[in-house]
N, C-alpha and C positions, 0 to 999 in steps of 0.2 A: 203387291208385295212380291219382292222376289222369293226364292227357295236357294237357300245354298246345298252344296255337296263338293261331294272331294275326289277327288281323283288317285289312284297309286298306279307310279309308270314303274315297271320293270324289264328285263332283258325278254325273258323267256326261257322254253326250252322243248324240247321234240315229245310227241305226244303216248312214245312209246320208246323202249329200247331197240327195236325191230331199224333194221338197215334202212327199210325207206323209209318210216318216220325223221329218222337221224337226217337220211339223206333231205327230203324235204325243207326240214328246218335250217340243216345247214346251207341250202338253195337262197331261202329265203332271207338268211343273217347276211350270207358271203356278198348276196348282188346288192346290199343296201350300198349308195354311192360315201355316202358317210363311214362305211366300215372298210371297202376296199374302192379307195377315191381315185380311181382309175378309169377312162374313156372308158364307155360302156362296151363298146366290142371288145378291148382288151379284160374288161373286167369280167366278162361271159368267159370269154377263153381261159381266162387262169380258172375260172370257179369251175366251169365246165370241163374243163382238160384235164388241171392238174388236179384240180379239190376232188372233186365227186365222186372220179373213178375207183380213189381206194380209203378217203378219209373219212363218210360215210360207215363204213365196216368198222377201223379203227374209234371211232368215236363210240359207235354202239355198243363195243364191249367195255370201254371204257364207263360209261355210262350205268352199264349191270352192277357196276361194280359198286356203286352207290346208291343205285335204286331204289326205294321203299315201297311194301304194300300198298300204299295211298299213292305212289307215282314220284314226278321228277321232286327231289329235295327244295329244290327253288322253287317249285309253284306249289307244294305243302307246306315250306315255311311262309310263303310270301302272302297264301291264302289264311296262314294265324295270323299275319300283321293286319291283314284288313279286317278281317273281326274282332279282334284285339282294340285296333283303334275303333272300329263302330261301336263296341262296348260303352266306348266312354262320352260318344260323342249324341247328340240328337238331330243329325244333318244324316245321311246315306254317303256311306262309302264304297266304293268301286274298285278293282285292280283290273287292272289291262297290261299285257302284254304287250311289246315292241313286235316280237314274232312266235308266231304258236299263238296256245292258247291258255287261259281264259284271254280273250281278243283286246284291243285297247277301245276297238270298234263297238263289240258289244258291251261291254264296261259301261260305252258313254252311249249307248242307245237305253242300258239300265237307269241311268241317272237320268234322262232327258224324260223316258217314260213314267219316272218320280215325280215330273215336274222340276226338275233342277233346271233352274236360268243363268244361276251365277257360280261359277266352277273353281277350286282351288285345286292346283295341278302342283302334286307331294312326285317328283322324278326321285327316284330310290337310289339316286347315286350321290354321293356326299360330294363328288367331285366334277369339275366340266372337262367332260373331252366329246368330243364331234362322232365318236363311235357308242356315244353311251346317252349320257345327257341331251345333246342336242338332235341329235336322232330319233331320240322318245317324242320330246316337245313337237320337233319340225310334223312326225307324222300325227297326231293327236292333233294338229293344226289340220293338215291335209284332209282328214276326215271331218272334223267342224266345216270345213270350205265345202268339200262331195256335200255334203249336206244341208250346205244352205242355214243352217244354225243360227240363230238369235240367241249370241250365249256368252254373258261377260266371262273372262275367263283371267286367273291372277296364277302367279306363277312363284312356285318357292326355288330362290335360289340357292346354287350348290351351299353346302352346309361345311364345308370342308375344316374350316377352324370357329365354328359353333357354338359356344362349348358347353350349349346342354348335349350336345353330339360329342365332343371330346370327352366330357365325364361321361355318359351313356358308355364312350366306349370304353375309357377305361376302367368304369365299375365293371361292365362285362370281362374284361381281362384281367383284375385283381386276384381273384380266386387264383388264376391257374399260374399267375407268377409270384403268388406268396405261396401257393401251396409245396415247391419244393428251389433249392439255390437254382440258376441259370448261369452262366457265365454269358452268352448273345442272344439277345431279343430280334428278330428278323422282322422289319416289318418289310412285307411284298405286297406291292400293288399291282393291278391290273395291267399291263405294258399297252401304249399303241406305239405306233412309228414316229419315228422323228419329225416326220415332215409335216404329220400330225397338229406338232407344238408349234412347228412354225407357222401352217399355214393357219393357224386360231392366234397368233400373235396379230392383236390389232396395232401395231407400233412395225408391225414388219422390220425390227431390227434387234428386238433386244434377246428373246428368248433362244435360248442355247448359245448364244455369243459367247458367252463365259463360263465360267466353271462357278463362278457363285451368282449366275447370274437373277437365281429362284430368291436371293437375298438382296437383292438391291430393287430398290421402288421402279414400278414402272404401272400404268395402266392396262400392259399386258396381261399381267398377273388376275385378271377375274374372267379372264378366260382361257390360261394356261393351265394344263391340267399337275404337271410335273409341278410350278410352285405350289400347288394346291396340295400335293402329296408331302411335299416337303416339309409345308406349315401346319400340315396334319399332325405329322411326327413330333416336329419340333413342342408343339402345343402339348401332346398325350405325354413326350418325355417332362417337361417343366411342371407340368401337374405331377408327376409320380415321382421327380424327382431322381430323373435318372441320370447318370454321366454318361455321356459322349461313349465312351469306351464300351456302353453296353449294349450299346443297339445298332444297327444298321439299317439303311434303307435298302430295295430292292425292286424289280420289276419283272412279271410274270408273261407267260402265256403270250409269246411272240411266235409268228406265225412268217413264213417267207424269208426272204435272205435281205431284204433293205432290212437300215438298223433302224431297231427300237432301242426306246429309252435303257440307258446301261443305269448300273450291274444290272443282269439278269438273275434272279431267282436261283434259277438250278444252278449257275456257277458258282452264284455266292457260295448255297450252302454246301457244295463238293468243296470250295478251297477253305469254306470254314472246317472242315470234318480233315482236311490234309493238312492243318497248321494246328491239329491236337488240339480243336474245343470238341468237348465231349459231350455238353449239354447244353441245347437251344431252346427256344418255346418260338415260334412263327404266327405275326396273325397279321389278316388280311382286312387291312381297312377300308378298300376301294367297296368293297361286298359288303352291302348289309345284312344280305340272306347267303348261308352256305348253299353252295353248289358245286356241280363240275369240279371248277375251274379250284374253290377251297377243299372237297372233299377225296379228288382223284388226284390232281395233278400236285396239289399243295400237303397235304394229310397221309396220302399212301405215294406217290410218286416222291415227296421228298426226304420223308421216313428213309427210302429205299437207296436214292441219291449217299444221305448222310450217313445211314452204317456203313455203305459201301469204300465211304471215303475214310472211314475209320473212327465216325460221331458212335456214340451210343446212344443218350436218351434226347430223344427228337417229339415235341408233342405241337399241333397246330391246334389255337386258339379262337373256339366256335365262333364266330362272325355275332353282330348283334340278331339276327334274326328278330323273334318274338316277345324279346327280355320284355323286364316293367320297365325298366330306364328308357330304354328306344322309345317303346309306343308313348310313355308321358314325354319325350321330345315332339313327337310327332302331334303329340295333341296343345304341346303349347305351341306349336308353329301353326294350328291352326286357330286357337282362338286367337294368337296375334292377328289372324288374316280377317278372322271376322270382327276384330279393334279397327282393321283399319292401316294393318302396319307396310299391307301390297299391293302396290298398285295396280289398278285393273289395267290390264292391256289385253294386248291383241296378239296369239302368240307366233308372229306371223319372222320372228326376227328375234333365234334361242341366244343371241350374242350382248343385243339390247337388255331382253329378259332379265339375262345373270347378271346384270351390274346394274339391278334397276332396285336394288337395295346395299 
């Protein structure tokens, strides 16, 4: 008889506020080939040149500035989702980080020492892009292989238009946009590069070609990440009943001068705050756990953006972290896996994986 268990892939995040903790982890995020997909000498020289020497420091204070007695927000909230979900479950659940810690490594040397033979791999990103998703999977592979493992292993694909994840997300968001009027709803996602979307276009021709191109069918689409955010939106708006005129999409957290996916985030909400809207609410559906990226840059960096531009009430929209909704999504995705509903593979090909339901 086998033994199931589960697995929860996240980002990560540095093990302290301290400079060289920061620096450390950002060593280890920047050289991944998947996050800056650049020749490896080249990609040492920018992380090693241009990054480390002063973004290191910048980040770290950044960082304090969110901090909790318990430590990084991401790996406090990410550690209630996994007991949250083992709550309800009678199988052993795991979280692993991509980089930092708790490890992805030790995670799965936790469940192997369970006795776990047959694995269901939960990647905590609702959406596919090659700096998130497939970076989890490919290294969680790498480490099954170092190891030599005897270990069926099944895979949930992105969840992006879901919609026990679409209603998770928008019971999570109700409160805070019936609690007071709004005139624009911002959703910001995660940003990567353009070249990004292209080079995970399996059609090599459609994605970004056009301007609606996230709306017209193509097999690209279950591995582009940008349609994926698109039909996030469009799904969360149709459920709540929104019009067109109240929401905007956007893209965060771009990093170097090649372009990432437009609008950008901070521009949006500066020229939303100079065209006299006075009141926003922002929420980030790329993140299922707040962090960083929701709590610094999104929460108090764009607070500051939009009074500056002449916005006044600005509030960002807590991510699902450890709601009731999330985790019962999380646990009917796994008794679907234990029906029968994923197929076992080999996770040896994150592109296969995602379109293998």
């Amino acid at each position: 008889m086998s033994k199931k268990g589960v697995i929860l892939l996240n980002l990560g995040s540095p093990d302290s506020t301290s400079t060289p903790d920061v620096r450390n982890y950002l060593r280890e995020f920047l050289m991944d080939s998947r996050v800056i997909d650049q020749p490896a000498i080249l990609r040492w020289l920018i992380v090693h040149c241009f990054v480390l020497p002063k973004r290191p420091e910048q980040s770290a204070e950044a960082y304090a500035t969110v901090w909790t007695d318990q430590g990084s927000p991401l790996i406090v909230t990410s550690i209630k989702q996994q007991k949250a979900l083992q709550a309800k479950l009678d199988i052993p659940v795991e979280l692993g980080m991509r980089y930092g810690n708790p490890s992805t490594e030790k995670a799965l040397e936790s469940l192997i020492a369970q006795g776990v033979d047959d694995l269901f791999i939960i990647p905590l990103y609702p959406h596919y892009a090659m700096s998130s998703y497939e970076t989890a999977v490919v290294y969680l592979n790498k480490i099954i292989k170092k190891k030599q493992l005897s270990i069926k292993t099944s895979l949930l694909p992105p969840f992006f238009n879901d919609d026990g994840y679409i209603s998770a997300l928008v019971e999570s968001a109700r409160p805070y946009l019936d609690d007071q009027p709004y005139e624009k709803l911002i959703f910001s996602f995660h940003g990567i590069p353009e070249r990004h979307v292209i080079k995970t276009d399996s059609t090599k021709t459609h994605c970004l070609s056009s301007e609606n191109c996230c709306h017209q069918c193509s097999p690209a689409h279950a591995t582009c990440y940008r349609h994926q955010c698109v039909k996030t939106v469009d799904a969360f708006a149709e459920k709540l009943g929104l019009r067109e005129d109240q929401y905007i999409l956007s893209f965060q957290s771009r990093l170097g001068r090649d372009p990432w996916l437009k609008p950008y985030t901070d521009k949006t909400i500066e020229t939303l705050g100079e065209e006299g809207i006075k009141n926003v609410k922002i929420i980030c559906p790329a993140f299922t756990t707040d962090c960083l990226e929701t709590l610094e840059e999104i929460a108090i960096g764009g607070k500051e953006i939009f009074e500056e531009a002449g916005g006044e009430l600005y509030e960002q929209i807590p991510c699902l972290n450890d709601q009731t909704h999330f985790i019962e999504f999380l646990e009917r995705k796994v008794q679907d896996w234990r029906e029968g509903a994923y197929q076992t593979v080999d996770p040896k090909d994150p592109v296969q994986l995602a379109t293998q339901v």
